[in-house]
C-alpha positions as CSV (number, residue, x, y, z in Angstrom):
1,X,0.0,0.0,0.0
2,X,1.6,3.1,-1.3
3,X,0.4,5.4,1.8
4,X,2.4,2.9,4.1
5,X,6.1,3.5,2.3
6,X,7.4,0.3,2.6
7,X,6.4,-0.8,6.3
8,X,5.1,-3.9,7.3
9,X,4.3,-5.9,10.1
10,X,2.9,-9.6,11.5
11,X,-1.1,-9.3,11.5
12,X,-0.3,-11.2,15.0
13,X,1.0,-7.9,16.4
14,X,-1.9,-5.6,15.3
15,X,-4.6,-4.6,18.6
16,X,-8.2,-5.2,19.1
17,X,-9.8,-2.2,17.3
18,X,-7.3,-1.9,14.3
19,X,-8.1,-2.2,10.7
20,X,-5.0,-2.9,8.2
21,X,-4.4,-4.3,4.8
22,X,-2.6,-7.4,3.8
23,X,0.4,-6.5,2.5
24,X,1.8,-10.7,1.4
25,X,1.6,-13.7,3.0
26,X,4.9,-15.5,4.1
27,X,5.4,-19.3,4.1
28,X,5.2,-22.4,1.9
29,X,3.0,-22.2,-1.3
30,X,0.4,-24.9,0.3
31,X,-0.1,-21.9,3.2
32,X,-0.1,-19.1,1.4
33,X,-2.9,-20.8,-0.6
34,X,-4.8,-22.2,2.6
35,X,-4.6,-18.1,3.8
36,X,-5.7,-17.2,0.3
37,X,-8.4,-19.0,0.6
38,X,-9.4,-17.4,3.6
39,X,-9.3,-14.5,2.2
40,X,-5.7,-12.8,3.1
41,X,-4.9,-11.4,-0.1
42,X,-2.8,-8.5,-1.0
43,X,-4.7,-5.0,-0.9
44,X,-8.0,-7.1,2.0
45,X,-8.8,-4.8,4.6
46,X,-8.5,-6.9,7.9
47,X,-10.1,-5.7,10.9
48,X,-9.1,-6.9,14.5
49,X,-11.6,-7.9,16.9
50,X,-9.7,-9.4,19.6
51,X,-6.5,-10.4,20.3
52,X,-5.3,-12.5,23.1
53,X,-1.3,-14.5,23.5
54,X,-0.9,-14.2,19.5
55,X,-4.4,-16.0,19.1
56,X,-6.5,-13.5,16.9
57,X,-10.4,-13.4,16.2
58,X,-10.8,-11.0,13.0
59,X,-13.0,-9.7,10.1
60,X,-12.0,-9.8,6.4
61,X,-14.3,-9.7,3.4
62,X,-16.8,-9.6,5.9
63,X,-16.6,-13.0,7.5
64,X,-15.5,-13.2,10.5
65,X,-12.8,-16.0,11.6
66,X,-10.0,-16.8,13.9
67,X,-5.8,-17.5,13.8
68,X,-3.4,-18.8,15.5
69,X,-0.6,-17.0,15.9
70,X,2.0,-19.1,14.0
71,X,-0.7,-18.0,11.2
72,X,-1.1,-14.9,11.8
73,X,2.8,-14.2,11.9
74,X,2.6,-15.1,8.5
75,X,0.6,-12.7,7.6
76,X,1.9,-9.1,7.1
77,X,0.2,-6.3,7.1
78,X,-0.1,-2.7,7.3
């Protein structure tokens, strides 16, 4: 996202409250398609419900679902 310059961070270290954009998705191609899938594209707006020990509950393309945090460190947003 251009208004972002560059930074980046794990969707695993975003707050309760905060809406971000996927920036990519890290990992092995079977994962990055599994997150994909689930909607974590480049450019999806991802808002934070709750956050709790990594563990995230979250909205994207309005449905609402829940990571782990291995997951959602794999996720990078901004």
């Amino acid at each position: 996202m251009t208004e972002h310059a560059g930074f980046s961070m794990p969707l695993s270290m975003c707050k309760a409250g905060e809406t971000v954009h996927v920036v990519r998705v890290k990992g092995a191609e079977s994962m990055k398609r599994h997150l994909g899938n689930l909607g974590f594209v480049e450019g999806a707006e991802v808002h934070v419900v709750n956050q709790t020990a990594g563990d995230i509950i979250l909205t994207v393309k309005g449905a609402r679902l829940g990571l782990d945090a291995k997951s959602a460190m794999r996720v990078m947003v901004a």
